[in-house]
C-alpha positions as CSV (number, residue, x, y, z in Angstrom):
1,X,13.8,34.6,4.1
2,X,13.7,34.1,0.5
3,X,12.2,36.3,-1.5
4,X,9.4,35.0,-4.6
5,X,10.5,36.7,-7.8
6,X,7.5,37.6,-9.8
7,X,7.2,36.6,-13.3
8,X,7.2,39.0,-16.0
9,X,7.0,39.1,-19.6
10,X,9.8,38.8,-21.4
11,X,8.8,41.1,-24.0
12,X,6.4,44.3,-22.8
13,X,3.7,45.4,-24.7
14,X,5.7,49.1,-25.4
15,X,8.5,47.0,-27.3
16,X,5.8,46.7,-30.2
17,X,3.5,49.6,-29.8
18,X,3.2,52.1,-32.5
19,X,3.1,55.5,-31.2
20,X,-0.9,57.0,-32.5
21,X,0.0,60.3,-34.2
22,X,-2.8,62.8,-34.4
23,X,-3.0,63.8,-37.5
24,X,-5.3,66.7,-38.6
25,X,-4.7,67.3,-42.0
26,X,-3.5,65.2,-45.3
27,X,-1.0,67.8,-46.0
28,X,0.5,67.0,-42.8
29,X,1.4,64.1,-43.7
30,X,4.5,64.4,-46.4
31,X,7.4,62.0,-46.5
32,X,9.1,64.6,-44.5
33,X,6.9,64.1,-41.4
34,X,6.8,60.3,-42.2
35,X,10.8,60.2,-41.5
36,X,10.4,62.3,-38.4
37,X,7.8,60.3,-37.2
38,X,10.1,57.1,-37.2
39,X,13.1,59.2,-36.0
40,X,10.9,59.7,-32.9
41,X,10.3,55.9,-32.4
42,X,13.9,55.0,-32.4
43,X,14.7,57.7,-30.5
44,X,12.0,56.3,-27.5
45,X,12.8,52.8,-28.3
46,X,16.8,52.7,-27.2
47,X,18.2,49.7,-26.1
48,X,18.9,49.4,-22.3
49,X,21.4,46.8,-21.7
50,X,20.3,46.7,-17.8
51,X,16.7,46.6,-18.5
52,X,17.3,43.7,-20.4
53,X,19.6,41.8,-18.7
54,X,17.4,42.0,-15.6
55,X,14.7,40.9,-17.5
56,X,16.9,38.0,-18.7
57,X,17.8,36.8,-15.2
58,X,14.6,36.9,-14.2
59,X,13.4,35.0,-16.9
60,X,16.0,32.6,-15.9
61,X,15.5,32.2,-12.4
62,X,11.6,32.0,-13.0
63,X,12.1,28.9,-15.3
64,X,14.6,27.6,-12.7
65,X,11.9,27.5,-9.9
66,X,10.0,26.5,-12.6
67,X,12.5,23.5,-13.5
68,X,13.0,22.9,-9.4
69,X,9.4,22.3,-9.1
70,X,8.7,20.3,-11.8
71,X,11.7,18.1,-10.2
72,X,9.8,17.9,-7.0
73,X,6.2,17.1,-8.5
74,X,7.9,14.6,-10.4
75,X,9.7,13.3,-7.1
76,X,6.5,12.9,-5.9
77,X,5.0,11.1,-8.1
78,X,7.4,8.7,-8.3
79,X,7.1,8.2,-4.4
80,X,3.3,7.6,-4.8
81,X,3.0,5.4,-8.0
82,X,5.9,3.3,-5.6
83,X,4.1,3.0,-2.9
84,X,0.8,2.4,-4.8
85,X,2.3,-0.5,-6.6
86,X,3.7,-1.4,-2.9
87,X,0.1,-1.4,-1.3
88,X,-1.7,-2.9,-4.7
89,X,1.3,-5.8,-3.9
90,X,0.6,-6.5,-0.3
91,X,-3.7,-6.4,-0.9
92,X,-2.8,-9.5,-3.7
93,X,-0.5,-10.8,-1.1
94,X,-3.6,-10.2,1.7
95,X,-6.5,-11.7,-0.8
96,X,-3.8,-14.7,-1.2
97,X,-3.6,-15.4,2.2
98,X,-7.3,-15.4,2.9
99,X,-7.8,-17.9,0.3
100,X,-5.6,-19.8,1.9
101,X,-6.7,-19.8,5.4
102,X,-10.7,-20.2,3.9
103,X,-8.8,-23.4,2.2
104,X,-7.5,-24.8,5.6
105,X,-10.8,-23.7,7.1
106,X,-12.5,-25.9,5.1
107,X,-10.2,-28.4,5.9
108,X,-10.5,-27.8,9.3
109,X,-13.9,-28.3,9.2
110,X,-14.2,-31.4,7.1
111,X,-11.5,-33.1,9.6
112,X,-13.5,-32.2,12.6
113,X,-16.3,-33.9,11.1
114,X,-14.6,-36.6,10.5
115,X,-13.3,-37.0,14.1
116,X,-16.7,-37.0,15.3
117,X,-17.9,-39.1,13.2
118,X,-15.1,-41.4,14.5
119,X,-15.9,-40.4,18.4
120,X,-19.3,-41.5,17.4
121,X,-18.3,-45.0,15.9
122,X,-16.1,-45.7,18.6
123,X,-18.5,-44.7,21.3
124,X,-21.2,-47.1,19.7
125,X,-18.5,-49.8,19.2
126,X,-17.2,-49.6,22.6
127,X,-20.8,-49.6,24.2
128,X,-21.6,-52.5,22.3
129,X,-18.6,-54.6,23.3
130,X,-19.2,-53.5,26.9
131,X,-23.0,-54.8,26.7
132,X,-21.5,-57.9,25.4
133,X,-19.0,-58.1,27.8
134,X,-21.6,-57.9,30.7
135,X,-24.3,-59.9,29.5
136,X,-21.9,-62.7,28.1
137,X,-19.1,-62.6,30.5
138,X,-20.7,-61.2,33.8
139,X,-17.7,-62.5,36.8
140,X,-15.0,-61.5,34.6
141,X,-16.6,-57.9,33.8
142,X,-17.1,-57.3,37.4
143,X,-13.7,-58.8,38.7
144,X,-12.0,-56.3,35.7
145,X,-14.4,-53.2,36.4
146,X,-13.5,-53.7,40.1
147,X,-10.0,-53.7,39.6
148,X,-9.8,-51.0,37.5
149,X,-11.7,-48.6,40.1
150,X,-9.7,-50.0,43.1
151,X,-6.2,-49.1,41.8
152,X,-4.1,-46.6,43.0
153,X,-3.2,-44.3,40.3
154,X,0.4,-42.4,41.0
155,X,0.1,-39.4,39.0
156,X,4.0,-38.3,39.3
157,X,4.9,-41.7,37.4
158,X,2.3,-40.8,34.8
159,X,3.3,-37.5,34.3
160,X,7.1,-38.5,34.4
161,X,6.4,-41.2,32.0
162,X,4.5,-38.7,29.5
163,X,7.5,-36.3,29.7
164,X,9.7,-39.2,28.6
165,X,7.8,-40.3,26.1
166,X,6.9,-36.7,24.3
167,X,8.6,-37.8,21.3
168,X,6.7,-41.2,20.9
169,X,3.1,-39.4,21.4
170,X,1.9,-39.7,17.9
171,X,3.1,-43.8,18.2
172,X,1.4,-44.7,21.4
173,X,-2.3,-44.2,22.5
174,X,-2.8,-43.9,25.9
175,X,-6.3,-45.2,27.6
C-alpha cells in the first residue's frame, strides 16, 4: 500500500517571521540591543540541511504525482475527444444511410404504383380481349377454354424446367 504524501509549503511562515520584542521603554532600545536582537534571529533561524532537503523531495514528488496526473487526465481526454469524433462519425454515417433508404423508399413506392397501375391495365386489357373473344369467336373460345381446363399438368416437368431455366427468368414470362 502506497502511501499519499501530503503537500506542504515549500517555504513556512517561521522562515519570514520577525520575532515581536516587548519593548517597555525607549531607552531600551540603543543600538546595542538592536544588534542583540538580530543576533537572536540568526541564532533561531539556522539552516537545517535535512529539513530542507526533505522538504525539497517532497516538493518534488508532490509535483511528480502532480505531473503523473496531469498525464492521465490528459490520456483521457484524448480517449474521449477520439471516441467522440468516432460516434459524431458513425451518427453522419447513420443520418446518411437513412437518407438513403427514405430515397429507395420512395422508390419503392413509386414502382409499386406503377406495377399496379400496370396489373390494372392488363387486367382491363385482358378482360376486354376475352369479351371479344367470346362474343366474336364463341366455338373457338370454348374448344380453347376446354382444352386448357382438361390438360394434365405434370408439375415435376414444370418445376425441372424452372430449375433449368433460373438463369433465363428475367427473358421469359411464363403464363
Amino acid at each position: 500500500m502506497t502511501t499519499r504524501h501530503r503537500r506542504q509549503p515549500s517555504i513556512n511562515s517561521q522562515t519570514f517571521a520577525v520575532p515581536e520584542t516587548e519593548v517597555s521603554d525607549v531607552e531600551e532600545m540603543s543600538t546595542d540591543s538592536y544588534q542583540d536582537s538580530i543576533d537572536e534571529d540568526h541564532e533561531t533561524r539556522e539552516f537545517d540541511p535535512v529539513e530542507y532537503l526533505n522538504d525539497s523531495l517532497e516538493n518534488a514528488l508532490t509535483s511528480m504525482e502532480m505531473n503523473r496526473s496531469m498525464v492521465i487526465q490528459a490520456q483521457t481526454s484524448g480517449a474521449l475527444k477520439g471516441k467522440e469524433l468516432e460516434l459524431i462519425q458513425l451518427q453522419q454515417e447513420a443520418e446518411e444511410r437513412l437518407l438513403q433508404f427514405q430515397k429507395r423508399f420512395k422508390d419503392g413506392l413509386k414502382t409499386l404504383r406503377q406495377v399496379v397501375k400496370d396489373l390494372k391495365w392488363t387486367q382491363q386489357h385482358v378482360s376486354g380481349i376475352r369479351k371479344h373473344l367470346e362474343t366474336n369467336h364463341p366455338i373457338e373460345y370454348s374448344q380453347s377454354r376446354d382444352k386448357i381446363l382438361s390438360r394434365n399438368i405434370n408439375i415435376d416437368e414444370i418445376t425441372k424446367k424452372n430449375d433449368d431455366d433460373d438463369d433465363n427468368d428475367d427473358a421469359k414470362i411464363y403464363i
